[in-house]
N, C-alpha and C positions, 0 to 999 in steps of 0.2 A: 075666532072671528077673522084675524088675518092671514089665516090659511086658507079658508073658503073665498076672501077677496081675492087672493091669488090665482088660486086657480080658476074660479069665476068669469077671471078678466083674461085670461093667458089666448094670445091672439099669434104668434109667434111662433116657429120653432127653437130659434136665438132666445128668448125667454123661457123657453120649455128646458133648453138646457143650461141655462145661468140659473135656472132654479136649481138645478139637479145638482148642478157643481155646488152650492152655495150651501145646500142642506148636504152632500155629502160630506163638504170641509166641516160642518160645523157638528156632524154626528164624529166623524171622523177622529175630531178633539175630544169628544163625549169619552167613547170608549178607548 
């Protein structure tokens, strides 16, 4: 659900890639 609000809403390039940063730190911990 709050993956499809995100991207639904993404109106920006500057949130296009605070997304990108934000989900890569956080897989990035993953593995």
């Amino acid at each position: 659900m709050e993956n499809y609000e995100i991207w639904h809403t993404l109106s920006s390039n500057d949130e296009v890639e605070y997304m990108i940063m934000t989900a890569r730190n956080n897989f990035g911990e993953l593995t």
